[in-house]
N, C-alpha and C positions, 0 to 999 in steps of 0.2 A: 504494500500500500504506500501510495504517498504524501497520503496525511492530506489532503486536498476537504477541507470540510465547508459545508454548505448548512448554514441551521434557518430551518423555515418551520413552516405549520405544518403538521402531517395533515396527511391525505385518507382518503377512504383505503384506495390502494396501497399505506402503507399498514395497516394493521396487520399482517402477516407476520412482516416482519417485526413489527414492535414485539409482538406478542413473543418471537423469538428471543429476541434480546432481552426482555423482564425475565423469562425463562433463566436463561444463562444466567445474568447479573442476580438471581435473589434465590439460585440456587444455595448457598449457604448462608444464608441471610439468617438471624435469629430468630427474628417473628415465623419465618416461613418454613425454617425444621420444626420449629414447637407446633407449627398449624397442621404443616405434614410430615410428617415425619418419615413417612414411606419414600426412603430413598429412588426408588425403582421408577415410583409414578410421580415423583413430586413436578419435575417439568411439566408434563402433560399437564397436571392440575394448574400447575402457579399459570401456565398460557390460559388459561382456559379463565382460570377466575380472575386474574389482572386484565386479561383480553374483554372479558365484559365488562371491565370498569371503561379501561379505552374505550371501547363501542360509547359510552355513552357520552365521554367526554369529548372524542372526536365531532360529536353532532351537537351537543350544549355547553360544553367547557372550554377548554383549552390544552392542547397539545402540541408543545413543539418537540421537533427531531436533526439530529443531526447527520448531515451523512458524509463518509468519508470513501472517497473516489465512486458512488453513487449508490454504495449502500448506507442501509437506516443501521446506525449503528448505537445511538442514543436515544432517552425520550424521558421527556417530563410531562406530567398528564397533572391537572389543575380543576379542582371542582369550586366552580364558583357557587355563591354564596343565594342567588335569584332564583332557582330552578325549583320551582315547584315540584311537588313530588309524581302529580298526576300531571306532568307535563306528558304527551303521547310518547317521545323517544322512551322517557322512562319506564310508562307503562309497557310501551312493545316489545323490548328486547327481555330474553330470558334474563330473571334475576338474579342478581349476583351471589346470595345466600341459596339458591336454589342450583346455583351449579356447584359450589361445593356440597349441598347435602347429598346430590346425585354421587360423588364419588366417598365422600368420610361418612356417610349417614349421617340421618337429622340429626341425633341428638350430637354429637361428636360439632355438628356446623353449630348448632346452636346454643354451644358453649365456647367456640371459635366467636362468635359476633357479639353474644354479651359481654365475654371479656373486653374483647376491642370496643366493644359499645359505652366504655366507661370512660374512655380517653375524651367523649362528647362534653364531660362533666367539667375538664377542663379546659375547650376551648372557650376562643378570645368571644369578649360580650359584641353584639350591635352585627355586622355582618362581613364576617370575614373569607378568604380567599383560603380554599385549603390544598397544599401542594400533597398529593394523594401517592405519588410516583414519582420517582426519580433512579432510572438506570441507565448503567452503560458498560454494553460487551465488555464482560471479563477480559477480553486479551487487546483492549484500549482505553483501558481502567489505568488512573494516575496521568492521564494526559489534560484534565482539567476541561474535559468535556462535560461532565456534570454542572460546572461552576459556569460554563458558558451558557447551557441550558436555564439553568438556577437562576443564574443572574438576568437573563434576557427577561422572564416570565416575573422579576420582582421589580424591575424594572417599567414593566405597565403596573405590577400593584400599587406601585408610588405614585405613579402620574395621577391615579383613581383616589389616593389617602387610601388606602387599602391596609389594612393587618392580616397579615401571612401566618398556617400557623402548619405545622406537620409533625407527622409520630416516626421515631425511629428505632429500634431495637439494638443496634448496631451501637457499641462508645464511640466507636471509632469516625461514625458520622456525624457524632456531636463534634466533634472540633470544626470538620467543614462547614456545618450549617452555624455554630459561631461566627465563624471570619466572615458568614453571611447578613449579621446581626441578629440570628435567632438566640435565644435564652430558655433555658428548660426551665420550665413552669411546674410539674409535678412528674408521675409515674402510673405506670398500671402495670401490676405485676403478671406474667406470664405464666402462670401456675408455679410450677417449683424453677423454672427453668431458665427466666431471665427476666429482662423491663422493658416495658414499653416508655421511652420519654416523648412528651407533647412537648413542643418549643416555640414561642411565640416568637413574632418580629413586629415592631411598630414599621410604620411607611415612615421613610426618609423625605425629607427635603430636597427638590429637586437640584436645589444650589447649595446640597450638602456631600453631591455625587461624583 
């Protein structure tokens, strides 16, 4: 490859490939061994339930991607904060709690989504922007694609006065989403297994940037 990157808004036709690359990048992810732990099928699943999230942000949210000599190699997927729940995309598409109970079982998914269901308790008051996603191909991981991504998308949340706010499992993505201006605000524990942190960010000053 030669590093040739192009970051725009995905497309319909790029969901395939997103769906790949969350695959790859959240294969050892914390949240996502505690979720599945079935080494074997975890891809298939993590494409299949990140994939429906895309689906819906691609059509009401916010997705951008990056591509490097003309594949989608990154993506950051953003649910804003207007989107009624009975909006029709929402209602159309299979649900997202409904395609993991089809492979962990009910009860297994829906002790997967109350957990995470508790990180709601602490986001930001009034209406805020939640970055849902953020990956990039393990084998172009440390080239500061993420922070390109991250930053372009916080970037309109400033213009708007917007607050940002995202959960991560990972320590090691609390330092990057710091140097972002996020601050971890509380926790939700992971059964025995590890933490979820919530991390807020105020909107910056345009002539603070």
């Amino acid at each position: 490859m030669t590093d040739e990157r192009l970051v725009r808004a995905a497309r319909w036709d790029d969901v395939p490939a997103i769906r790949t690359v969350l695959a790859l990048a959240f294969h050892d992810d914390s949240l996502v061994r505690w979720a599945l732990p079935d080494e074997a099928t975890r891809d298939d699943v993590c494409a299949a339930w990140f994939g429906a999230l895309v689906d819906r942000y691609v059509a009401v949210g916010r997705v951008d991607v990056v591509e490097v000599d003309g594949e989608v190699v990154a993506v950051a997927a953003w649910r804003p904060p207007d989107v009624p729940a009975d909006h029709p995309v929402m209602t159309s598409l299979p649900s997202v709690p409904g395609v993991v109970a089809a492979v962990v079982g009910p009860e297994r998914a829906a002790h997967l989504f109350a957990t995470l269901g508790r990180s709601s308790a602490l986001a930001p008051v009034g209406a805020p922007t939640y970055l849902h996603l953020l990956a990039v191909r393990p084998d172009l991981q440390g080239r500061g694609l993420g922070t390109l991504l991250a930053t372009r998308g916080l970037a309109s949340c400033d213009e708007r006065g917007a607050t940002t706010w995202l959960c991560t499992a990972e320590a090691r993505d609390v330092v990057l989403y710091e140097r972002l201006g996020f601050t971890v605000v509380g926790q939700v524990p992971l059964d025995d297994v590890g933490t979820l942190r919530v991390m807020h960010r105020a909107p910056r000053d345009a002539g603070l940037r």
